[in-house]
C-alpha positions as a printed NumPy array, in Angstrom:
array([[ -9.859,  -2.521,  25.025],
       [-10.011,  -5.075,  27.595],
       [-13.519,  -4.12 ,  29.005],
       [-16.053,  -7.144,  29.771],
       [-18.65 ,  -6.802,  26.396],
       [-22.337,  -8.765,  26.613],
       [-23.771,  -9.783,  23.356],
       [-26.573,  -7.513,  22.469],
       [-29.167,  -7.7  ,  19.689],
       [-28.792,  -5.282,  16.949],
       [-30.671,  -2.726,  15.461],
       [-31.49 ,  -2.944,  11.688],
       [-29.107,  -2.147,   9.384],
       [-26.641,  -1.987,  12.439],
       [-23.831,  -4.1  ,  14.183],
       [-25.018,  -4.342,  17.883],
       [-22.817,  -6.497,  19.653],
       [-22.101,  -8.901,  16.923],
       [-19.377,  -7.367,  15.278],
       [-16.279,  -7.363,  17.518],
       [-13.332,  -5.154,  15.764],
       [ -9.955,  -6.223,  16.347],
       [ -8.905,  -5.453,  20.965],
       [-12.84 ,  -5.692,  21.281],
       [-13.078,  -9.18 ,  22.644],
       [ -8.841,  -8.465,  24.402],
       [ -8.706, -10.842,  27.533],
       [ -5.723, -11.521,  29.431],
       [ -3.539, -13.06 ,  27.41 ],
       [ -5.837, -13.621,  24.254],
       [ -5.967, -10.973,  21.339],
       [ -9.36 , -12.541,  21.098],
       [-11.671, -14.445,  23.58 ],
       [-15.153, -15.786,  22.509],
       [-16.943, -18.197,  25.141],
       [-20.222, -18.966,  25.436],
       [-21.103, -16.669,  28.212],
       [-19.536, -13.627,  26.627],
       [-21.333, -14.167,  23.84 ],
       [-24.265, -15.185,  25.245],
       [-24.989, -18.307,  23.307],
       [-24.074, -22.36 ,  24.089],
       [-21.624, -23.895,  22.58 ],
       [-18.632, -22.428,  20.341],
       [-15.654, -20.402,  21.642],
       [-12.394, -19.122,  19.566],
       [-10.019, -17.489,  21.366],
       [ -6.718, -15.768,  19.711],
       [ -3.279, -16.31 ,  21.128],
       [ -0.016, -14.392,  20.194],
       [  3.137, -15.771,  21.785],
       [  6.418, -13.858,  21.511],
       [  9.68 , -15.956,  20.898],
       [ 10.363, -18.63 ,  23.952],
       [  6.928, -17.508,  25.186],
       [  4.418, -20.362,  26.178],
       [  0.743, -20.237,  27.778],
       [ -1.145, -23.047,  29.669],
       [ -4.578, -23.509,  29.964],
       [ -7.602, -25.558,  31.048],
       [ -9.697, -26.924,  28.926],
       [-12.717, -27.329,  31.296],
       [-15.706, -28.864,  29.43 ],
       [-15.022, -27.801,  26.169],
       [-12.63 , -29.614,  22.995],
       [-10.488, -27.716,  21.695],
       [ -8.245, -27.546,  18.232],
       [ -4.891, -25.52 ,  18.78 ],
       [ -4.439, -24.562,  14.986],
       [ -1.854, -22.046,  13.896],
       [ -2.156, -19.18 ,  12.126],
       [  1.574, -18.066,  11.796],
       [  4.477, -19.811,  13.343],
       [  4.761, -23.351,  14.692],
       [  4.479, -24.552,  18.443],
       [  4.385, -27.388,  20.543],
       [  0.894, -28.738,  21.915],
       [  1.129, -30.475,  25.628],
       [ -2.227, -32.253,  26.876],
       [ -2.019, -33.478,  30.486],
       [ -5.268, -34.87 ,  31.205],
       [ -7.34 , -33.87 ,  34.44 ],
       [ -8.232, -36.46 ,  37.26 ],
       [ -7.009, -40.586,  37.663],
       [ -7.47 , -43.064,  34.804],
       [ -7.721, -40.545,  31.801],
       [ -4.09 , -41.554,  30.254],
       [ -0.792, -39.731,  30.277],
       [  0.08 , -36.633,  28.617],
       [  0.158, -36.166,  24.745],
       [  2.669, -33.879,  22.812],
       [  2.259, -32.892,  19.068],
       [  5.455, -30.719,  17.708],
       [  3.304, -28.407,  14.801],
       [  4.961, -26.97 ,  11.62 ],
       [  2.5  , -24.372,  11.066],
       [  3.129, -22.012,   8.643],
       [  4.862, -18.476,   7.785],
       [  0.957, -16.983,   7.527],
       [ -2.818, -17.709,   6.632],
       [ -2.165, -17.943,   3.095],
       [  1.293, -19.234,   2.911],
       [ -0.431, -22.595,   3.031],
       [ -2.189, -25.663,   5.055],
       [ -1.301, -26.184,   8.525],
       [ -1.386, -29.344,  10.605],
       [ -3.132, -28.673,  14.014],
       [ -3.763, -30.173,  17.448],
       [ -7.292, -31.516,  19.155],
       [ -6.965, -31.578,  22.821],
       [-10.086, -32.865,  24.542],
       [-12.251, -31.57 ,  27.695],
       [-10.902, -32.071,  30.841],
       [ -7.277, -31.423,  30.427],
       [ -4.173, -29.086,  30.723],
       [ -2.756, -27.443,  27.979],
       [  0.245, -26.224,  27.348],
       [  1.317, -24.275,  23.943],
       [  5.059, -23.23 ,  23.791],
       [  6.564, -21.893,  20.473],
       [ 10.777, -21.116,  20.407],
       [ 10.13 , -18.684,  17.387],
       [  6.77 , -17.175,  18.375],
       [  3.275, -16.924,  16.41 ],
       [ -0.25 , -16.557,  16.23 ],
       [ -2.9  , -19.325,  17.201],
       [ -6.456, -19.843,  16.882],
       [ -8.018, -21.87 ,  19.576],
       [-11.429, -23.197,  18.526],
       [-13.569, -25.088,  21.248],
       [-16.828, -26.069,  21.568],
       [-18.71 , -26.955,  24.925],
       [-19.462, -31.045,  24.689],
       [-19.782, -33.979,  26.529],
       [-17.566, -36.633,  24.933],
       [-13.748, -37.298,  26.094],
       [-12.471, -37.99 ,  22.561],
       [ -8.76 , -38.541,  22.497],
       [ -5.688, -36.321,  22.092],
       [ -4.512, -36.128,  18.206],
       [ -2.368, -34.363,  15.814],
       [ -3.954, -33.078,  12.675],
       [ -1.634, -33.287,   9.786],
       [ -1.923, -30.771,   6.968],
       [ -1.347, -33.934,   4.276],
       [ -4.767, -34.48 ,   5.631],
       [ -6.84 , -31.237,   5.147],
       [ -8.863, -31.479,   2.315],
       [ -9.014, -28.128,   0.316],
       [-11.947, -27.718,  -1.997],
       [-12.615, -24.939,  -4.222],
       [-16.534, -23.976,  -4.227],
       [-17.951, -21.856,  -6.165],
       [-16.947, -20.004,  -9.433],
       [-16.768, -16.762, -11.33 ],
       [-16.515, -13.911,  -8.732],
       [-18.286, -16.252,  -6.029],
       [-15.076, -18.707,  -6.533],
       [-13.227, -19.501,  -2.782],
       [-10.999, -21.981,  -1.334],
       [-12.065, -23.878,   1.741],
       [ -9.812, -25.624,   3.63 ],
       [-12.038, -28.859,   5.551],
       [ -9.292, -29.389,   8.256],
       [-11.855, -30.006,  11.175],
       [-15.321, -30.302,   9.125],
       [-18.243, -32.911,   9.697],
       [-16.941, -36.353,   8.265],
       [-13.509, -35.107,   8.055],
       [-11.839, -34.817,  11.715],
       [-13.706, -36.314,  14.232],
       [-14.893, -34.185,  17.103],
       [-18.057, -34.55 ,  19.584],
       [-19.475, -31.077,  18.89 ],
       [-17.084, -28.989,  17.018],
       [-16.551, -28.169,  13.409],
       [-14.119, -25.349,  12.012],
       [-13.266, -24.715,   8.691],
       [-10.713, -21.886,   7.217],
       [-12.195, -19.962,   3.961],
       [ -9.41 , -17.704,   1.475],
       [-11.293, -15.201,  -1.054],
       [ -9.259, -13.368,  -3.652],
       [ -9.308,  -9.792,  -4.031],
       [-12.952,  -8.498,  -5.255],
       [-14.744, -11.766,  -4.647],
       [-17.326, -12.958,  -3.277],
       [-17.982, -15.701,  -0.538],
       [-20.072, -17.056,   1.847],
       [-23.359, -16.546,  -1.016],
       [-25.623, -17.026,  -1.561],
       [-26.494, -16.338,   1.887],
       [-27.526, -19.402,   3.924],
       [-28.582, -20.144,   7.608],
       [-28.476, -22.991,  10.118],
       [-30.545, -21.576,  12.762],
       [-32.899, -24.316,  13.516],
       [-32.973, -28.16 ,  13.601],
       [-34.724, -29.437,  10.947],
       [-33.516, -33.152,   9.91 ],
       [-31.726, -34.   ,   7.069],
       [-31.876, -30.076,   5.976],
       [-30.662, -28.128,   8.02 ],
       [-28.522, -28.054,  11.366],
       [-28.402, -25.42 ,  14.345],
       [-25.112, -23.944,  15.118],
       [-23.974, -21.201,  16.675],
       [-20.909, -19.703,  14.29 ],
       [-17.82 , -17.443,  14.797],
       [-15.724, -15.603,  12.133],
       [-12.316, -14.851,  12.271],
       [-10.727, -12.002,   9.58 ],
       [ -7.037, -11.838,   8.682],
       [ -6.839,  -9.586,   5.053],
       [ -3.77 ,  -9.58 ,   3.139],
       [ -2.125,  -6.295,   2.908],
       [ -1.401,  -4.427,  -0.538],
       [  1.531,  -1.833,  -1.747],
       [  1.549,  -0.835,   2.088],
       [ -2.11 ,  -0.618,   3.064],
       [ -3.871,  -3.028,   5.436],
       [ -7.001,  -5.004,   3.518],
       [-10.777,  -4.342,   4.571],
       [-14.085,  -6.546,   3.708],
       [-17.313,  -6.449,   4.628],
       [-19.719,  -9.418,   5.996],
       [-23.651,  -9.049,   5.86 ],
       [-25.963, -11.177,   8.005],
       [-29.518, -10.25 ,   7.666],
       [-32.889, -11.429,   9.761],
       [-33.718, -15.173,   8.876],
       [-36.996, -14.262,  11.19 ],
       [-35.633, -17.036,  14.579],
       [-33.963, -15.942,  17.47 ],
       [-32.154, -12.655,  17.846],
       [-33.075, -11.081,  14.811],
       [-29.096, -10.434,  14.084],
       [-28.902,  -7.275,  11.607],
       [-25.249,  -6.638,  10.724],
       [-23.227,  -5.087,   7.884],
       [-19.813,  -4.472,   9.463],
       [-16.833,  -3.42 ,   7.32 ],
       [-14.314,  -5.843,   9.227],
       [-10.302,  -5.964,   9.31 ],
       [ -7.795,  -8.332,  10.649],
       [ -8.243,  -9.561,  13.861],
       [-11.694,  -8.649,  13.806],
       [-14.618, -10.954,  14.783],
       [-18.011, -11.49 ,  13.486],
       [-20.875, -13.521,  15.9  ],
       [-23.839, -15.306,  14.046],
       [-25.978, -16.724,  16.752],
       [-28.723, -16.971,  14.089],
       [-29.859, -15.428,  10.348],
       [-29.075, -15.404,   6.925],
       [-25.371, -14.933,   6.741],
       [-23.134, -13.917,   3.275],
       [-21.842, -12.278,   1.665],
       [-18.372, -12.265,   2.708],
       [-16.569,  -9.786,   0.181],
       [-12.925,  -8.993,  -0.686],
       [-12.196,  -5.803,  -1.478],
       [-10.379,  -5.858,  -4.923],
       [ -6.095,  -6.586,  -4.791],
       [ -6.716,  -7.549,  -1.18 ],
       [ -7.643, -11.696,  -0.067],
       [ -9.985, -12.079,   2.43 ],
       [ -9.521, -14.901,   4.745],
       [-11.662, -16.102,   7.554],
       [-11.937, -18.597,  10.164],
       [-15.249, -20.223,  10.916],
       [-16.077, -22.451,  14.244],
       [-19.374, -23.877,  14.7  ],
       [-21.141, -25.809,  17.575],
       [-24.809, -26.491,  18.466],
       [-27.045, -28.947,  20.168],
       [-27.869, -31.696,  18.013],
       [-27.427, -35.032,  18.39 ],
       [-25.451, -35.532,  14.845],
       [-22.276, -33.314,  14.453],
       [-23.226, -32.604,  10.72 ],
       [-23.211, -28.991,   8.828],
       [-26.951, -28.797,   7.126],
       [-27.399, -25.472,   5.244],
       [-30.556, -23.517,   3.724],
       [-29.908, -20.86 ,   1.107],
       [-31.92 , -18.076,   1.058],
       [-34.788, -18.239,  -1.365],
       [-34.057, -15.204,  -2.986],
       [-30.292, -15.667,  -3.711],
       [-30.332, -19.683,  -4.191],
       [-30.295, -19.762,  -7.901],
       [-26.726, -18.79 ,  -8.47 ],
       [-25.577, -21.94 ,  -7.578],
       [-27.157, -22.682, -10.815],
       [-24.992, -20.652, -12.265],
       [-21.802, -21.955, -11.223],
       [-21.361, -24.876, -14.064],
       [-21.188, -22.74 , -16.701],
       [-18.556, -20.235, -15.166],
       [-14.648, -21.171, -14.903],
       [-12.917, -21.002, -11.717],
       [-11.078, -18.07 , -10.463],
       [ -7.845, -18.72 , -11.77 ],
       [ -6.559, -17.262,  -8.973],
       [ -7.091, -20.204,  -6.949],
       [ -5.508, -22.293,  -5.421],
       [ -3.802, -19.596,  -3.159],
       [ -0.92 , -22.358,  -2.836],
       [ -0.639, -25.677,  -3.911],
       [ -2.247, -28.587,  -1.909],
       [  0.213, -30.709,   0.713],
       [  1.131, -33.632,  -0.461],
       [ -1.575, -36.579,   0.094],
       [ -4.464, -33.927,   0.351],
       [ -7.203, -36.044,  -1.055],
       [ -8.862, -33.49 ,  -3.619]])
């Protein structure tokens, strides 16, 4: 549905407004569209673009960076910048990639204040994640030699995380985005953690989007579920939402994880963060009650499912 939706708190045990199943969040051209005011938070937008062959789209970036990063296909990234004395255009041709976990893609960060144009000959599927700031960084390409891909965790709490635009890693004046591939039956995002409030050197406040895509098996589309539970700040979010692809989870605040696969389907998501600090850094507090199994984790192999594919070539793991 393409109906306007407001962000609304949720009742306990419930979803409110914070789970957003896939044609929820439908604008225009967007499968998806997440900006601050729909959401009614700050700082961190995702919208989700599907081109068809020879199709292209153009937009304005307005006061918000943005990384075009693809989620199947390839496409060509155009940044003309707004106003005199900003530069001439950049273009970035992108690979991509066949799907979500077919591999690492290489990506584009166009900055505020600029026109964008995406055109892809073969058609796809791209993720635009922005964040409201006040920087001008510059134009670049993102190559996917570049992304580092760490696997955290182990046992059944083993996932791969590929760090293509986190803190320290791609720089960025308020956004950070990470992509996060669970095999079947596991579980990720746990123990549950928050970053709800500024507290330095511990933990960071950001307002966070997830993305689903779930691999399909023998014929049947994949399902998960996400859990975010009162951290006892701001809206109180309550939400245990059995989610699908193209389905959207928002966590303006609370303990969030886990993240679970159901078992012979893998679970990938797409996380964008933003928030008002000064330092662009991802600070994390587990929950008390849940914190130990990191403990755990040194005496347990890895999934030996992971990697889902091999790293690109240079990836500095």
């Amino acid at each position: 549905m393409n109906a306007e939706w407001v962000q609304t708190e949720a009742a306990p045990g419930g979803t409110g407004g914070c789970h957003l199943p896939a044609g929820a969040a439908a604008r225009g051209p967007y499968a998806l569209d997440i900006a601050p005011e729909r959401a009614g938070w700050g700082y961190s937008s995702l919208r989700v673009l599907d081109l068809a062959p020879g199709a292209d789209h153009t937009f304005a970036t307005g006061g918000s960076e943005w990384i075009v990063l693809p989620l199947a296909g390839g496409c060509t990234v155009r940044a003309e910048p707004d106003g005199p004395g900003t530069g001439g255009a950049a273009v970035f041709e992108l690979a991509g990639r066949e799907s979500v976990f077919s591999g690492v893609t290489d990506f584009a960060y166009v900055p505020r204040d600029a026109r964008v144009r995406i055109a892809s000959p073969d058609g796809g599927r791209f993720a635009l994640a922005g964040a409201r700031c006040a920087r001008r960084l510059p134009a670049r390409y993102g190559p996917a030699s570049s992304v580092p891909v760490e696997l955290r965790g182990a046992g059944s709490c083993s996932r791969q995380v590929n760090n293509f635009a986190a803190a320290g890693v791609f720089a960025c004046d308020r956004l950070i985005a990470v992509e996060v591939l669970t095999p079947g039956g596991n579980w990720s995002s746990y123990p549950p953690h928050k970053h709800d409030e500024c507290r330095p050197g511990e933990e960071s406040e950001l307002e966070e989007i997830y993305y689903y895509e779930i691999a399909a098996a023998h014929g049947t589309p994949g399902l998960g579920y996400q859990r975010v539970t009162p951290s006892g700040r701001g809206r109180g979010t309550d939400v245990l939402a059995e989610v699908r692809t193209g389905d959207a989870v928002l966590i303006p605040d609370g303990w969030h994880g886990p993240s679970i696969a159901a078992p012979g389907h893998a679970l990938y998501y797409l996380n964008v963060m933003a928030g008002p600090g000064e330092t662009r850094e991802w600070l994390i507090c587990d929950h008390p009650d849940h914190g130990w199994i990191r403990a755990t984790w040194p005496r347990q192999p890895v999934d030996p499912r992971l990697p889902f594919y091999d790293a690109p070539a240079g990836d500095p793991r």
